[in-house]
NUBAGU-267568 format. One record per residue (C-alpha): residue number from 0; residue in three letters; y, z, x. Coordinates in steps of 0.25 Angstrom, whole numbers, plus 5000, padded with zeros to 4 digits. Layout:
BEGIN
pos: NUM; code: ALA; c2: Y; c3: Z; c1: X
...
END
This chain:
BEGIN
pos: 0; code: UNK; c2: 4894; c3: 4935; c1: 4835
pos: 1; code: UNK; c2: 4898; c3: 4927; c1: 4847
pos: 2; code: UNK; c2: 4886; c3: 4916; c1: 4845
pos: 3; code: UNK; c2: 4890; c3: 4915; c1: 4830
pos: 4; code: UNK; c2: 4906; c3: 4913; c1: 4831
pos: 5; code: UNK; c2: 4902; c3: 4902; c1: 4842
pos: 6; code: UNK; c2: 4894; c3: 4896; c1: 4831
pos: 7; code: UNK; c2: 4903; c3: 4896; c1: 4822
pos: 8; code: UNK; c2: 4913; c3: 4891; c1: 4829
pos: 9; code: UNK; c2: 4905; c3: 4879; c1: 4834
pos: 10; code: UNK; c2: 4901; c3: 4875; c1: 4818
pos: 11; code: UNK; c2: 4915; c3: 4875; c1: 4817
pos: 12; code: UNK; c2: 4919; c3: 4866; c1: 4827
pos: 13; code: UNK; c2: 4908; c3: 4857; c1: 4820
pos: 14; code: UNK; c2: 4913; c3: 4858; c1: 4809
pos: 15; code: UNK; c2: 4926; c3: 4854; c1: 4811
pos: 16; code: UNK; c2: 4922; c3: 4843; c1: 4820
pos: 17; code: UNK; c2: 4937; c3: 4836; c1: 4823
pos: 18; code: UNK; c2: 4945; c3: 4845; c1: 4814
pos: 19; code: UNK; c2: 4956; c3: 4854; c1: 4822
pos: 20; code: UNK; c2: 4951; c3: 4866; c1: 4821
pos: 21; code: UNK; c2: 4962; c3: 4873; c1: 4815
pos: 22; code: UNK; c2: 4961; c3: 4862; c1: 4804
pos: 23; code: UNK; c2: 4948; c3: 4867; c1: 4802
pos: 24; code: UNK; c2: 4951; c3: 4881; c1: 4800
pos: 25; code: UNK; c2: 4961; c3: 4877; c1: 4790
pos: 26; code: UNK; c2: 4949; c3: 4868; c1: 4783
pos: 27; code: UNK; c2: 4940; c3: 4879; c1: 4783
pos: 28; code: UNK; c2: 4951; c3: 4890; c1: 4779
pos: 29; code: UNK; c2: 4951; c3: 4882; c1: 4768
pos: 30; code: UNK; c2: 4938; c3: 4880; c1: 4764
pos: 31; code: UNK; c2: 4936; c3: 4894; c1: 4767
pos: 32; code: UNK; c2: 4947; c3: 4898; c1: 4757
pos: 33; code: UNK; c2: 4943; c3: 4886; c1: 4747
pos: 34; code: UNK; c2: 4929; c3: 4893; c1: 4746
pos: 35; code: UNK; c2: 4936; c3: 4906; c1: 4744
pos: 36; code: UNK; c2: 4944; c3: 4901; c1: 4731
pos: 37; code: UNK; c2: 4929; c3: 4895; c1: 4727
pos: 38; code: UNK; c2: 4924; c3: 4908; c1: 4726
pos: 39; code: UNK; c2: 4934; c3: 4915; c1: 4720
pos: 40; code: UNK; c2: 4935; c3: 4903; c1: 4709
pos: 41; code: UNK; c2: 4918; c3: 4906; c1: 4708
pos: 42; code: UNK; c2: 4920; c3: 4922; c1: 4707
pos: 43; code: UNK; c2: 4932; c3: 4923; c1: 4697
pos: 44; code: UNK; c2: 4923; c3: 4912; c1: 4688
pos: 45; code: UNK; c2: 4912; c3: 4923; c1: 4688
pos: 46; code: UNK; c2: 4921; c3: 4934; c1: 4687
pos: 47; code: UNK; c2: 4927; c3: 4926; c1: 4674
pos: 48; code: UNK; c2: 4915; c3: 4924; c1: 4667
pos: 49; code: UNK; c2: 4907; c3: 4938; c1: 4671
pos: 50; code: UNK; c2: 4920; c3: 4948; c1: 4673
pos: 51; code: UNK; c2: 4922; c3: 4956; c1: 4686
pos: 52; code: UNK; c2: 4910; c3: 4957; c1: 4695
pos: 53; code: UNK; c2: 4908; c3: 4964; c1: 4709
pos: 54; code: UNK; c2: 4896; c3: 4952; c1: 4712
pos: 55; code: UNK; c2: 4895; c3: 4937; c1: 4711
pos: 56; code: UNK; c2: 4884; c3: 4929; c1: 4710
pos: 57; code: UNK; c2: 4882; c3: 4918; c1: 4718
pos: 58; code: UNK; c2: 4892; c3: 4906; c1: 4719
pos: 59; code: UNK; c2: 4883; c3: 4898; c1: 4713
pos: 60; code: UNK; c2: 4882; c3: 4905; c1: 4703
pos: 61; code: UNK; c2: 4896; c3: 4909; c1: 4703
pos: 62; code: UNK; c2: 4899; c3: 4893; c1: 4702
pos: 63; code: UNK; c2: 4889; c3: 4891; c1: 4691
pos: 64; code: UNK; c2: 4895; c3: 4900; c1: 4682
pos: 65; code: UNK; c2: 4911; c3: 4892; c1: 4685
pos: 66; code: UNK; c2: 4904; c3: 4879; c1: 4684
pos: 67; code: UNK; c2: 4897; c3: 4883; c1: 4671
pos: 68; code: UNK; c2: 4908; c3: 4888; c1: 4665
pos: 69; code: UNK; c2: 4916; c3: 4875; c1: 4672
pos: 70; code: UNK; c2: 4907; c3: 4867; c1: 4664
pos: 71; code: UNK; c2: 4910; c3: 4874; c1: 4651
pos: 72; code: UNK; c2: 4925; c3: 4875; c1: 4650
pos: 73; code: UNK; c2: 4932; c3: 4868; c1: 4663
pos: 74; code: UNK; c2: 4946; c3: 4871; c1: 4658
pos: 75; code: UNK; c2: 4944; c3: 4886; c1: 4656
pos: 76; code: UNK; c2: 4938; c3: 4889; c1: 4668
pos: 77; code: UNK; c2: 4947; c3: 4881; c1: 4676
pos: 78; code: UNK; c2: 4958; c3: 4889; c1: 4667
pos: 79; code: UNK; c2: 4951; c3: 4903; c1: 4671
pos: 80; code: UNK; c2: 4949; c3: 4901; c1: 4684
pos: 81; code: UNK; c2: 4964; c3: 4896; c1: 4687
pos: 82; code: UNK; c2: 4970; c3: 4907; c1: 4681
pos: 83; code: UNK; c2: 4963; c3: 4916; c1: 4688
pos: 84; code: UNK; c2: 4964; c3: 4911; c1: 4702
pos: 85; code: UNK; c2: 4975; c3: 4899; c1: 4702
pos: 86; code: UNK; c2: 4964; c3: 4890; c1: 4705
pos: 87; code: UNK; c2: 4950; c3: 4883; c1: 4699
pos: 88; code: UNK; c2: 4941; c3: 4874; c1: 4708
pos: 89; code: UNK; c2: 4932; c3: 4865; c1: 4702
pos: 90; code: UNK; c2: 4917; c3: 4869; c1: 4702
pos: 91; code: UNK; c2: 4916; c3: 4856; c1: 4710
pos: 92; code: UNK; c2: 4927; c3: 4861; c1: 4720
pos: 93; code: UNK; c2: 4922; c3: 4875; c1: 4721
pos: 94; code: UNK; c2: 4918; c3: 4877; c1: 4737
pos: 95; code: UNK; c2: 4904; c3: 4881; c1: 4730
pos: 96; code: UNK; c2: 4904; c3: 4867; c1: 4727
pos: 97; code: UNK; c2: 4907; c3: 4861; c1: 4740
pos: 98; code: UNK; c2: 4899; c3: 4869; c1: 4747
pos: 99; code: UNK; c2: 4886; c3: 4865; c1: 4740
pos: 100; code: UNK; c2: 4891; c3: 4851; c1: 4741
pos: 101; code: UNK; c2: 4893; c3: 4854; c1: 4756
pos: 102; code: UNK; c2: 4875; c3: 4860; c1: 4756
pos: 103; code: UNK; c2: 4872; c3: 4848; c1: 4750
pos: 104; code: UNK; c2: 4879; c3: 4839; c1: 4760
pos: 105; code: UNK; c2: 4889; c3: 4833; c1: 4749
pos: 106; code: UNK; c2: 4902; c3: 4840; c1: 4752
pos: 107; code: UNK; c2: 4913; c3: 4830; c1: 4756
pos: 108; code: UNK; c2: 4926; c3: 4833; c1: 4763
pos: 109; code: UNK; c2: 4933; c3: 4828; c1: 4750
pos: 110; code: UNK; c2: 4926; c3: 4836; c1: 4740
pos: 111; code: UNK; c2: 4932; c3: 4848; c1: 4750
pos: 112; code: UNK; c2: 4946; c3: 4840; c1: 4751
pos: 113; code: UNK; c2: 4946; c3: 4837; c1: 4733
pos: 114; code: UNK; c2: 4941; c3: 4852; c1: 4732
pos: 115; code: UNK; c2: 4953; c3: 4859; c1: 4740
pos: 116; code: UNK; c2: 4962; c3: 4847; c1: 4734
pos: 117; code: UNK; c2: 4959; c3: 4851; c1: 4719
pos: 118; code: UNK; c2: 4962; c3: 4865; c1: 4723
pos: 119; code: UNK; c2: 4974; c3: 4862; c1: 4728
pos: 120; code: UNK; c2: 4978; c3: 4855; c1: 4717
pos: 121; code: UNK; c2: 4976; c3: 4864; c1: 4707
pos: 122; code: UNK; c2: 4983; c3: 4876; c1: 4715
pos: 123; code: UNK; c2: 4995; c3: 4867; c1: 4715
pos: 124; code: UNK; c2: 4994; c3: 4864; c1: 4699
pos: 125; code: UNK; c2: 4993; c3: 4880; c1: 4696
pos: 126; code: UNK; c2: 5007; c3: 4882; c1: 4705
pos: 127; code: UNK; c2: 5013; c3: 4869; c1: 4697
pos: 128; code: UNK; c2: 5008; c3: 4877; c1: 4684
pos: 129; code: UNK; c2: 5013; c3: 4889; c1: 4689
pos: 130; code: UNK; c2: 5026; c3: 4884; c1: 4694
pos: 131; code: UNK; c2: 5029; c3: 4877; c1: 4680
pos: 132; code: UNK; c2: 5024; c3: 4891; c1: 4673
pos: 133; code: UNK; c2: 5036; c3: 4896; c1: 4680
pos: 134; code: UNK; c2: 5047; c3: 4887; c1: 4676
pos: 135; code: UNK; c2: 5042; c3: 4887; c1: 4663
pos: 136; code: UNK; c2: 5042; c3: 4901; c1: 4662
pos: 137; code: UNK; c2: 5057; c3: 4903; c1: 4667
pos: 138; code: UNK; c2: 5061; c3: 4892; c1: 4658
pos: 139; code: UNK; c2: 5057; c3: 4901; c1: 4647
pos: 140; code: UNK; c2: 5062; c3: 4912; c1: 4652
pos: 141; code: UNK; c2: 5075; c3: 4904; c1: 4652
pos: 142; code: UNK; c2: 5073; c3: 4900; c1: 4635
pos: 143; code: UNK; c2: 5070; c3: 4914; c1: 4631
pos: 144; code: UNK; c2: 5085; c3: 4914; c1: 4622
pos: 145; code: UNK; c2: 5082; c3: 4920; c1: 4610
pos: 146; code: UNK; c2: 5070; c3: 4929; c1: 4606
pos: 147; code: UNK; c2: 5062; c3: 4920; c1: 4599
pos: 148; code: UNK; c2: 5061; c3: 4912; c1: 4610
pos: 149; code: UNK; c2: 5061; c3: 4922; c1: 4618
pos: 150; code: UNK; c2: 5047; c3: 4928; c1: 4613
pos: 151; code: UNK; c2: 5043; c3: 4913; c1: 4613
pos: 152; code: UNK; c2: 5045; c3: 4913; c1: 4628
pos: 153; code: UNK; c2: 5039; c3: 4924; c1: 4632
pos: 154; code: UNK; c2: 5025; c3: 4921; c1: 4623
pos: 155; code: UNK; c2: 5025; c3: 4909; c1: 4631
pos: 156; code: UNK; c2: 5028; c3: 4916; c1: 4645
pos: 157; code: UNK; c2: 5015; c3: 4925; c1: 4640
pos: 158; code: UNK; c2: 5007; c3: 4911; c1: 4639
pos: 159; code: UNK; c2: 5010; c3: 4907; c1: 4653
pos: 160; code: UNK; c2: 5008; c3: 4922; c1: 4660
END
């Protein structure tokens, strides 16, 4: 066990080359964690489309079912996924992805860097949406006068629940 956490720990070195190495722990937390959103993203598409199951197929697999269903209707997958999770990565951003660019030798630093960033991104949209849901919600909370209205109100707080 010795021999084989010495080899690791000399990979790791490598691989960081200049990096600090507590910069390169947070890196890899994140790529770690990254990966871990991928595959969730990869199951809850399977579960979507064959119901509960206690196995997965492969990720490929797993990845060609999202991108054929991707291909079909973008909108409504990328709608599925993100009300399930709070998130959606791109079949193109999916650390599936990355890491078969990385087999073939044609992962650049920036394709991890745009990957994270469109993450990011759209993590900060859903709070804005969520956020604005709020206000908009106590505003009509704050309209509800009269019961007409009032039945109005509460049809649309249904919409947005």
């Amino acid at each position: 066990m010795g021999e084989l956490n010495n080899q690791l720990w000399a990979s790791a070195d490598i691989l960081r080359g200049k990096m600090d190495a507590s910069e390169y722990k947070n890196y890899l937390l994140g790529l770690v964690f990254y990966k871990y959103l991928s595959d969730h993203e990869l199951r809850a598409v399977y579960e979507e489309e064959h119901g509960n199951v206690t196995e997965y197929p492969s990720r490929e697999e797993q990845f060609a079912g999202l991108t054929d269903w991707y291909n079909d209707d973008a909108g409504g997958i990328r709608d599925i996924v993100t009300m399930k999770l709070g998130y959606f990565i791109e079949p193109d951003s999916l650390f599936y992805t990355l890491r078969k660019r990385a087999s073939a030798y044609e992962l650049q630093i920036s394709d991890i860097q745009d990957a994270f960033l469109k993450l990011s991104k759209m993590t900060e949209l859903n709070a804005q949406i969520k956020q604005n849901e709020a206000i908009f919600l106590s505003l009509l909370d704050e309209l509800a006068v009269t019961d007409e209205t009032r039945d109005l109100i509460e049809a649309t707080k249904r919409i947005f629940a």
